[in-house]
N, C-alpha and C positions, 0 to 999 in steps of 0.2 A: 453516327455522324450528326453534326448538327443541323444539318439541312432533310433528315431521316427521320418522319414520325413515328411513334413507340408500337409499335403490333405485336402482339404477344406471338411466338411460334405455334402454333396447329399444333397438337399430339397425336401420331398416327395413331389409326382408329386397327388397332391389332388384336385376335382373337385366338389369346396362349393360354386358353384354358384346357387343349388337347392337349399341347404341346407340352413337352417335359422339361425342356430345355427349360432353368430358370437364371435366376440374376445370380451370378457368382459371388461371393465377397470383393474378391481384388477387382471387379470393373466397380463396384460401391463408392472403391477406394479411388477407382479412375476417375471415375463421374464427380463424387462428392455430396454434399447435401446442398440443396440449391439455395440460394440467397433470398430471404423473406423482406421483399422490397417490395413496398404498396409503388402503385402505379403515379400517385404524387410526388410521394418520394424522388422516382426514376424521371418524372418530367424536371422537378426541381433542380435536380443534377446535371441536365442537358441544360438547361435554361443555364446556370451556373457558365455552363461550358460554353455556352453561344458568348453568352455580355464577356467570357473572359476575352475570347476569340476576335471581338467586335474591336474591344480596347486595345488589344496587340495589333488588329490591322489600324484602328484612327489614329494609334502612336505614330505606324509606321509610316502611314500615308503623310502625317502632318513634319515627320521630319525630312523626308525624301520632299515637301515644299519648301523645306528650312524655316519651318514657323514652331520652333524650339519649344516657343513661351507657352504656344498653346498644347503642345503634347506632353509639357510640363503638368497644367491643369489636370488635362486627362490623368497623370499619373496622383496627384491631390483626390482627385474625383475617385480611383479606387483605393487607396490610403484609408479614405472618410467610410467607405462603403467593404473595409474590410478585405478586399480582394488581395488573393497574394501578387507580390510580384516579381517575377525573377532573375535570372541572369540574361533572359532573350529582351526583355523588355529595356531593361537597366542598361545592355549593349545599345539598342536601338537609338536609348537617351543621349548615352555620350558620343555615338557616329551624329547623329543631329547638333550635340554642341562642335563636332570637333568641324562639321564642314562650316559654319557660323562663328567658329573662333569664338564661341562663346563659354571663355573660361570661368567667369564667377558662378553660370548654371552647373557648369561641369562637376564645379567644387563640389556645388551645394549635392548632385547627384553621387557622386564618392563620400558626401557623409553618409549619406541614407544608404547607402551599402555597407559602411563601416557599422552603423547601426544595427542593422540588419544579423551581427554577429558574425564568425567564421566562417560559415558555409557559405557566406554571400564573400565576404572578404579575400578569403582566400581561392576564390573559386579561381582556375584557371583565362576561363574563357575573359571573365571581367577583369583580369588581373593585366593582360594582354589587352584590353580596351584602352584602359586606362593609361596605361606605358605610352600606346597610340596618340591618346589624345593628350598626353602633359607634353609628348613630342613636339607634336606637331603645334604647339601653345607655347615652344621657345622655353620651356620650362627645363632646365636643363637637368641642374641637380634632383627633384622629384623624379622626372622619367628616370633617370638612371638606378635612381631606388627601385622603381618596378619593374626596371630591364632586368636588373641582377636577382631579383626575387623569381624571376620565370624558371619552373625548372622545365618546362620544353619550352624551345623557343622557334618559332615557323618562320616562313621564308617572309611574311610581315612585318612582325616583331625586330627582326632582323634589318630589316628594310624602312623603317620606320627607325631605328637606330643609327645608323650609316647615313640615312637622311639629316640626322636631329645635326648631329658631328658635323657634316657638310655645312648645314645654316649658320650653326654656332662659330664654325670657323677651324675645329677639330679635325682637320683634313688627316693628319698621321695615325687618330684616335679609328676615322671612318673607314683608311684601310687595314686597320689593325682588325676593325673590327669584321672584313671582308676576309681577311686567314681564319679568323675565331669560325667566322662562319661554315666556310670551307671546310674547316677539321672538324665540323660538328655534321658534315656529311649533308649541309644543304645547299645547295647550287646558288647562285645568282641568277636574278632572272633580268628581264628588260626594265625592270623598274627599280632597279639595283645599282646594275649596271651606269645610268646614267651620273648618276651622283660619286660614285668610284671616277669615273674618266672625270671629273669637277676637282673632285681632290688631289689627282693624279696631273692637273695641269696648275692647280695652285702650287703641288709642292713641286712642281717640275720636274717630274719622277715620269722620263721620257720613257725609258725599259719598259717600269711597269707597265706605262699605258700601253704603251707596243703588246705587253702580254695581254692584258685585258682585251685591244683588238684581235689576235689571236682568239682569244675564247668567244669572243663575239660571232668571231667569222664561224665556227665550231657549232656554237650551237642554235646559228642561222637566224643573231638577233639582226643581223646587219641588212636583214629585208625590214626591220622596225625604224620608221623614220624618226622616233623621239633617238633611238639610237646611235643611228646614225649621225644625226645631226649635236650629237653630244662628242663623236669622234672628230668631227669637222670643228668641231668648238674649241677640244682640245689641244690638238694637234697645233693649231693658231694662236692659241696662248700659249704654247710652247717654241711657238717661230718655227715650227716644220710644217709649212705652207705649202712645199709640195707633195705630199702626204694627204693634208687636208684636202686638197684641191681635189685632190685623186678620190678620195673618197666621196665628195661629193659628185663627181662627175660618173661616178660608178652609180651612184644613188637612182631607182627607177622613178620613184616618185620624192619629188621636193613640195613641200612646206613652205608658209612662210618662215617660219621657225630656223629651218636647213639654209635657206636664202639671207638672214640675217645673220647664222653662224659664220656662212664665206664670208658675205660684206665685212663683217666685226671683225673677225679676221686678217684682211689687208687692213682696214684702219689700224688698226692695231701696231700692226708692223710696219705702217710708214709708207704700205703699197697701195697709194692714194688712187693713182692712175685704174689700178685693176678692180679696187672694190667701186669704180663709178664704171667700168663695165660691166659688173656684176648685175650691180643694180639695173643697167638697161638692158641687159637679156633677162631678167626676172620678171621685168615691162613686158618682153616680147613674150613672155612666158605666159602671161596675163595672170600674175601672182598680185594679189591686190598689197600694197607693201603698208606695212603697220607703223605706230610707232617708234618701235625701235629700229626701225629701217630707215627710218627718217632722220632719226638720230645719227649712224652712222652716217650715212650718204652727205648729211648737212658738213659731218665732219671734213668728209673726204673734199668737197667742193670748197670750203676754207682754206684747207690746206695747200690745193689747186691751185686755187683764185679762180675757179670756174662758176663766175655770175652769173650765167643763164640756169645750168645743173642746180647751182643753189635755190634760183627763183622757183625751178619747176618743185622742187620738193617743199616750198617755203607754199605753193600752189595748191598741192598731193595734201595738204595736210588743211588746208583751208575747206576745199573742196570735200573730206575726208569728215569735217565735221569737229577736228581735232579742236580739244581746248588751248589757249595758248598759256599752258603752267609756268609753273617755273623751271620747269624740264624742257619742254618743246621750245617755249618761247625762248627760252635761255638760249638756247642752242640756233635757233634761228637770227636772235639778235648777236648772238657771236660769229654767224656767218656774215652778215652784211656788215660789222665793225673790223671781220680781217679785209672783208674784200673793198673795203673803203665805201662803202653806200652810207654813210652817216644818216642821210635824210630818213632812208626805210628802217635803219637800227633804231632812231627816234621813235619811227609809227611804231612798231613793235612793240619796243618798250610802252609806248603809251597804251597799246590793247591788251597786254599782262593780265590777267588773272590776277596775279600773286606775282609780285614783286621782292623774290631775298637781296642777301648781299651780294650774291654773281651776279643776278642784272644790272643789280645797282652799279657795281665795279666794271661791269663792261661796257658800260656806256660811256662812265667818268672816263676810263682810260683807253677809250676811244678818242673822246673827245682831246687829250692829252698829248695821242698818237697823232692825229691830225692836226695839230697846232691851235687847239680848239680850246687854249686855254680858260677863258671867260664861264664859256661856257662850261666845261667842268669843276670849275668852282663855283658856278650858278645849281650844278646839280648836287654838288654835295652838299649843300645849303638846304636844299631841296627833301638830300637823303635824311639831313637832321632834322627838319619840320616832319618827315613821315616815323619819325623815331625808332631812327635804325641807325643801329653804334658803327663808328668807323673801324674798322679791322687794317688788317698789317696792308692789305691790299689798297684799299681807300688809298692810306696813308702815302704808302706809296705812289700811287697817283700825284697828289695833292705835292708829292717833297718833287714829284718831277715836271709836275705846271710849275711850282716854284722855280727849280731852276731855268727853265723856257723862258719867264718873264726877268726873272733875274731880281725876283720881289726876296730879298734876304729875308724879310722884317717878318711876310706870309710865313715863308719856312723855319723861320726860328720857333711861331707859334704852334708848328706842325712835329719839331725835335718837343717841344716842353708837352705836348698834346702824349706825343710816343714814350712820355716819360712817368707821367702821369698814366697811364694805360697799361705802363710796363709792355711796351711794344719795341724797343730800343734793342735787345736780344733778338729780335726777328729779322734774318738775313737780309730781304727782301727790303725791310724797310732803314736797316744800315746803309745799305747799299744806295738807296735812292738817297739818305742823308749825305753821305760821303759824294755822289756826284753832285745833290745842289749846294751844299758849301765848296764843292770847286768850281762850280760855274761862276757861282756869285765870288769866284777870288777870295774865297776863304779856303787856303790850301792846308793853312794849321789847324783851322779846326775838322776841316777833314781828316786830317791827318790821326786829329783826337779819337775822332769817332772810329778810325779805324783801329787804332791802340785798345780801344777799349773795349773790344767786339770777342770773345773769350773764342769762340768758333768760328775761323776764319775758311772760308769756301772759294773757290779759283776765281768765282763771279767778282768778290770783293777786292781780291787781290788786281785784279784786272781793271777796274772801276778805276782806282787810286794810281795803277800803272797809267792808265791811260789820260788823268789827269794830271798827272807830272810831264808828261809826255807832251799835251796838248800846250803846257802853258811852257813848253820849252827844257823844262830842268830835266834835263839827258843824268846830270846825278845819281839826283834821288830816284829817278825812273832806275838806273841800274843799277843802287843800290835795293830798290827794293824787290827786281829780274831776279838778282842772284839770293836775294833774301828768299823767296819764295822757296827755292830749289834747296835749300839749308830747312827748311820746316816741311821737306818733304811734299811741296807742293809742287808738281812738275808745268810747267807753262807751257801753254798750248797757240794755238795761231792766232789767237786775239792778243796774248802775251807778245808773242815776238813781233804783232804790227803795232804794238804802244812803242815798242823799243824803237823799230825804224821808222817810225811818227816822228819820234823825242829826237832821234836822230837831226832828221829835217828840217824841223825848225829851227835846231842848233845849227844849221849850215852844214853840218857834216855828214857830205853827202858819201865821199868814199866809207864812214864808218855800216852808214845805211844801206850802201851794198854787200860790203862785208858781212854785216847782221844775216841777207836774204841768204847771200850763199850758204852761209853756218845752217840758219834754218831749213834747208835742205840736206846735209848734210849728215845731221841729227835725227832725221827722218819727219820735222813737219812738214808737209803739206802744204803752200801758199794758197791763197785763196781767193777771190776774187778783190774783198777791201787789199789785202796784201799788195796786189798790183796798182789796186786804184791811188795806194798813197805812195808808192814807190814814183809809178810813173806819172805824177802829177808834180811829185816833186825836184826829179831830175828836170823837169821841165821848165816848173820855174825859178831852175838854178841855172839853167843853160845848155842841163846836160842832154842836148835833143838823142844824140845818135846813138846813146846808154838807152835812153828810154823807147828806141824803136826797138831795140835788143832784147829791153825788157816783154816788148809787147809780143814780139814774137814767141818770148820763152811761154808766155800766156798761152798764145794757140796751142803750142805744141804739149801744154799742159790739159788741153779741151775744155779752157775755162772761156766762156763766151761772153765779151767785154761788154759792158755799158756804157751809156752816155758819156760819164767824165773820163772816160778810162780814150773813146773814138776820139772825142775834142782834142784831148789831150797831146796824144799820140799824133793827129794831123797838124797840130802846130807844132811838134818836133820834126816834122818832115818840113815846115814852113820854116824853123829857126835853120837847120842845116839845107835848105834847098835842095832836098831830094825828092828828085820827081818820081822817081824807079817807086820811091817806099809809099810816095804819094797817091800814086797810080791801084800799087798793091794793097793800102788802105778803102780807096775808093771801092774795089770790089770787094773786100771782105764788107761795104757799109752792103754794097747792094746783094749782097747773098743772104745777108741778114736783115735787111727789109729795115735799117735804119736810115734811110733817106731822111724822112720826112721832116722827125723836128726839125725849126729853122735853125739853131746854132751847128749844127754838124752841115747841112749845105752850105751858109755863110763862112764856116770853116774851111771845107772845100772849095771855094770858090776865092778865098782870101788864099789857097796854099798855089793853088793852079797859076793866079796873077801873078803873084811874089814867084814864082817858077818861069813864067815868061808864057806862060800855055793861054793868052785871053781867050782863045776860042770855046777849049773848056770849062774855063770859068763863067763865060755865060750859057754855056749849055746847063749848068748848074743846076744855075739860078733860075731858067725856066721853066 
């Protein structure tokens, strides 16, 4: 050993000169004749063996720090100095490129093995390095050269394949290649496993994964929390939530990891309410929550409209240290532009890091959303001094401040901008065209643009519906209801409230009911605008005692009226003088805690007088 100085062995000191007994030939043959090696020689050999030994542990030390470049040298340094080197070293090289992503060293080390001739080239062990490392380098077509060149291939090799397929997006490839595996009589293990339940939820291959949890439970990966938490992931991209649920709640030990699987999860599917309790029993859990927790949770409180929920994780992430990217901050300043805080979407945006085209767009069409015309076209002016191209999104924006102000002459230069761009194909931005040439009373050239749109989408069809509608022409609105339905477009409850819009303002009010009954009839749904434009318009036709009828079919629908819908409804108990519906409106306001604005008390209190009740009516008002 190299830590063992050289001492020659002692020769017993034996006295066979009585003795008869002599050296046989065949022990001659056992023994041999001994090696005529000077004592230089045999130190030179060791020394040899120490510097090799010294170089395989400073490679291995320097790549286990990920300082690649230097264990590179080292391999230069015995290059120059003649030392061999072989498949443990030449391994060691490319595990240090492959955790450093450091593919041009990797290359340069797969020539010097190709150099090196056959014995280094074909060698197994480096053959399977290399497969690893072009893997895991996104390299798709190379790795699969060396995958197919394996003739054994281990639970690695393997796994490192199934991986490459899962990144690349080959999810049918990564379970195909999970059968290959299997029939080649080698198991999956937990680090297999997770990438299978990935593919298994991309292709929506629920069975499968069900079998896969099976095998999990089997062979008792489901105490592995990457595992686990790859099932809870699954299951939620495939909408069987309570499945997922179950499996986390069976889980002994949670992750932050398992903890943003459930949250991701309800986001996902819409279940805003459950993934913001998730998140605060994770709190109670004292799970410190990461970025991507943040990311969800920001989600879920958006979609809420829960301003405080948003503030504290808008807080978590301050506090956290977190930089404000274009990831974080994006997400953050998309939470205060749904929840209306314009001012704090402002600061946000101005503490950016990195500013793309989503901040840029959600600030403009914030400001767009909030009637903050000016100002979103002070920012896209803004966006083009910081030299970033407007997109179908921008544009959009831009074509709907246009219609807001009713600036034709802006939006015309915003259609030639889309034309010029070749952005005029973009749904998105038809659609905004086609609504501001009907604001601005250009119904024909609306009209154009919608003729000229090769792929037409419900959104679009509805847009133009609802513009015909708004300016009256009950017509062309129902010539273009049934057109729809003849190009296999089926219209939905935005379609049938253009129609009894168009109705309405044509006066034709009996047709506008007939419309709602049909609409049910057929199996739509009414919906909250549905009622708002029904019963605002019997109203202001005279039709009070229709439109209390109507409000009623509301409740009994479980749809919970707003504002225009309360006013409305109590000046139809004030046009027909009915105190009884008067009374029975006054507590559905108080059950639902709509007292307060002043137009629904002044409402109330103008139906009670016109009723003869004055004592009511100032109890109202106080």
């Amino acid at each position: 050993m190299a830590s063992l100085a050289f001492t020659p062995t002692p020769t017993p000191n034996l006295d066979l000169s009585n003795s008869k007994a002599k050296p046989t030939k065949s022990l001659k043959k056992v023994i041999g004749k001994p090696p005529h090696l000077s004592i230089p020689q045999i130190q030179h050999k060791n020394c040899q063996s120490n510097l090799q030994e010294s170089y395989f542990n400073t490679i291995f030390s320097l790549c286990g720090q990920g300082r690649i470049q230097a264990a590179f040298k080292i391999l230069t340094e015995m290059d120059r100095r003649k030392f061999p080197v072989g498949p443990d070293i030449y391994g060691l090289l490319l595990q240090g490129c492959l955790y450093d992503r450091a593919l041009f060293m990797g290359q340069q080390i797969h020539s010097r093995i190709v150099k090196q001739g056959d014995s280094l080239a074909t060698n197994e062990y480096l053959e399977t390095k290399l497969f690893i490392f072009y893997a895991k380098c996104h390299l798709y077509e190379v790795a699969n050269i060396f995958f197919y060149r394996l003739s054994v291939k281990n639970v690695f090799s393997w796994a490192a394949y199934i991986g490459l397929n899962c990144r690349m997006g080959f999810y049918r490839e990564a379970l195909m290649g999970l059968c290959e595996m299997i029939d080649s009589g080698i198991l999956a293990d937990n680090f297999v496993v997770p990438n299978i339940l990935k593919a298994c939820a991309a292709m929506q291959w629920i069975t499968f994964g069900r079998g896969v949890h099976g095998y999990v439970v089997k062979m008792g990966f489901d105490r592995c929390v990457f595992v686990s938490s790859s099932l809870v992931d699954a299951y939620g991209k495939c909408g069987i939530l309570e499945d997922a649920r179950k499996v986390f709640d069976n889980m002994p030990d949670k992750n932050v990891v398992t903890w943003n699987s459930m949250i991701g999860s309800y986001v996902q599917n819409g279940f805003d309410v459950e993934a913001a309790q998730v998140f605060s029993d994770m709190r109670l859990e004292d799970v410190k929550p990461n970025q991507v927790t943040l990311l969800s949770f920001l989600s879920a409180s958006a979609n809420l409209g829960a301003v405080e929920e948003g503030k504290q994780a808008h807080a978590i992430a301050v506090l956290g240290g977190y930089e404000l990217d274009s990831i974080l901050g994006g997400s953050i300043l998309n939470f205060y532009s749904k929840v209306g805080l314009i001012k704090d979407a402002e600061l946000v945006f101005g503490m950016m890091l990195e500013k793309d085209a989503v901040a840029w767009n959600l600030l403009i069409s914030s400001y767009v959303q909030y009637g903050q015309v000016e100002k979103a076209l002070d920012l896209c002016h803004l966006m083009r001094l910081d030299n970033m191209r407007f997109d179908s999104v921008t544009l959009a924006s831009i074509l709907s401040a246009c219609s807001i102000m009713g600036n034709i002459e802006l939006g015309k230069e915003g259609h030639c901008y889309c034309i010029r761009n070749n952005l005029v194909s973009d749904l998105a931005v038809a659609n905004s065209m086609i609504d501001m040439y009907a604001k601005c009373e250009k119904i024909a050239d609306a009209r154009h643009i919608f003729n000229s749109t090769m792929k037409k989408d419900l959104l679009l069809w509805n847009t133009l519906l609802t513009a015909y509608a708004e300016l009256g022409k009950i017509g062309e609105a129902l010539k273009l209801f049934y057109g729809m339905q003849l190009e296999s477009v089926p219209p939905n409850v935005m379609s049938w409230n253009a129609v009894i819009l168009g109705f309405i303002r044509n006066g034709q009010i009996n047709e506008a009911q007939d419309m709602f009954s049909h609409m049910q009839a057929v199996g739509i749904h009414p919906n909250l605008m549905t009622f708002t434009t029904l019963i605002y318009g019997l109203v202001q036709n005279g039709f009070g005692n229709e439109a209390i009828l109507v409000f009623q079919k509301m409740q009994e629908c479980g749809i919970r009226a707003n504002l225009p819908i309360i006013i409305s409804t109590i000046s139809a108990c004030t046009d027909v003088a009915s105190l009884q519906y008067g009374r029975a409106i006054h507590g559905y306001i108080l059950r639902h805690a709509l007292l307060s604005p002043i137009p629904v008390a002044t409402a109330l209190a103008d139906m009670y007088s016109k009723c003869g009740n004055m004592d009511q009516a100032r109890r109202v008002l106080v």
